[in-house]
C-alpha positions in Angstrom: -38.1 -5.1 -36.4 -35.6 -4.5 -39.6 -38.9 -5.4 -41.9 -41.1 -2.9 -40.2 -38.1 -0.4 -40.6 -37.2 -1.0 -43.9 -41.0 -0.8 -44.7 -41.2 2.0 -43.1 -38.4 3.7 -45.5 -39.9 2.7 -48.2 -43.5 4.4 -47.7 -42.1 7.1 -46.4 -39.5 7.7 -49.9 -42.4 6.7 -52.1 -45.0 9.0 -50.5 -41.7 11.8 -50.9 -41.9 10.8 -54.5 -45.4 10.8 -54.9 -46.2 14.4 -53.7 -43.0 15.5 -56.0 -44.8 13.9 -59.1 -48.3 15.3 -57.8 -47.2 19.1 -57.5 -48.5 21.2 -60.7 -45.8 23.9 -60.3 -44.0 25.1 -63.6 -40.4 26.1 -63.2 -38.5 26.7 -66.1 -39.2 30.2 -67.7 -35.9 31.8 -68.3 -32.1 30.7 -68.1 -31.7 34.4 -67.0 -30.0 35.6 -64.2 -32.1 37.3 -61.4 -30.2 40.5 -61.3 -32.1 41.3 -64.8 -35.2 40.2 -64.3 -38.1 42.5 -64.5 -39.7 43.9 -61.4 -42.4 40.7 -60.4 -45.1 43.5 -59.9 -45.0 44.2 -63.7 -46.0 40.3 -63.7 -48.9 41.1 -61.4 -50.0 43.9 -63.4 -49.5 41.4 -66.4 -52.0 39.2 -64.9 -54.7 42.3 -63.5 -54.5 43.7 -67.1 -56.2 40.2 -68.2 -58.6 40.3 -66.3 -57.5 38.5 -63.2 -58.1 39.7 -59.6 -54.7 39.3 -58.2 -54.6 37.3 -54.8 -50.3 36.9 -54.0 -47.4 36.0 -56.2 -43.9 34.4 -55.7 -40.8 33.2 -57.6 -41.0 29.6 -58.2 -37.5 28.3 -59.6 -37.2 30.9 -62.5 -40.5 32.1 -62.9 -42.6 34.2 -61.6 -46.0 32.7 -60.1 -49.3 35.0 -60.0 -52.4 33.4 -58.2 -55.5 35.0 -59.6 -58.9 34.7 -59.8 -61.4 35.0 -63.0 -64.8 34.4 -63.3 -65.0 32.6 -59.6 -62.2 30.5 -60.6 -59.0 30.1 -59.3 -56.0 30.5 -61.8 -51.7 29.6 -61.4 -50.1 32.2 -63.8 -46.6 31.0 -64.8 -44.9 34.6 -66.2 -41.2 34.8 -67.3 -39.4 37.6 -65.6 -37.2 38.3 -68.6 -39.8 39.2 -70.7 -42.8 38.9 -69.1 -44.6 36.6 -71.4 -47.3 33.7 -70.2 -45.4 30.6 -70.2 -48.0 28.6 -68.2 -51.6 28.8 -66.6 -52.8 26.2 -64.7 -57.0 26.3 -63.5 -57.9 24.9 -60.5 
């Protein structure tokens, strides 16, 4: 029984670890504080002024994050809130 457990642990970290390394998400835009960041519809119209067709958005660790769609393809737009300025895009 400790073998099957102790297996059991150890799939269950690894997997933990391998869905960590598989995620795509960028993080790091600004060292910032949030109380002077810029609105994160500006980053939204950011993204619709390129050319994108804007499906949601959300803060992921200090960025803002703008799903969008161009051309029939599906885009991750990684904006910093201080500025506003691409940092990231990611096509998937």
């Amino acid at each position: 029984m400790r073998v099957i457990r102790v297996l059991a642990v150890a799939l269950t970290v690894g997997i933990g670890m391998g869905s960590t390394a598989m995620a795509d998400g960028f993080k790091d835009c600004t060292k910032l504080d949030k109380a002077s960041w810029k609105p994160a519809g500006d980053a939204e119209a950011k993204a619709k002024a390129a050319g994108y067709e804007v499906r949601r958005s959300k803060i992921e660790g200090s960025c803002y994050e703008v799903y969008g769609v161009k051309e029939g393809k599906l885009y991750e737009l990684f904006y910093s809130p201080e500025d506003l300025s691409l940092k990231h895009t990611i096509a998937k």
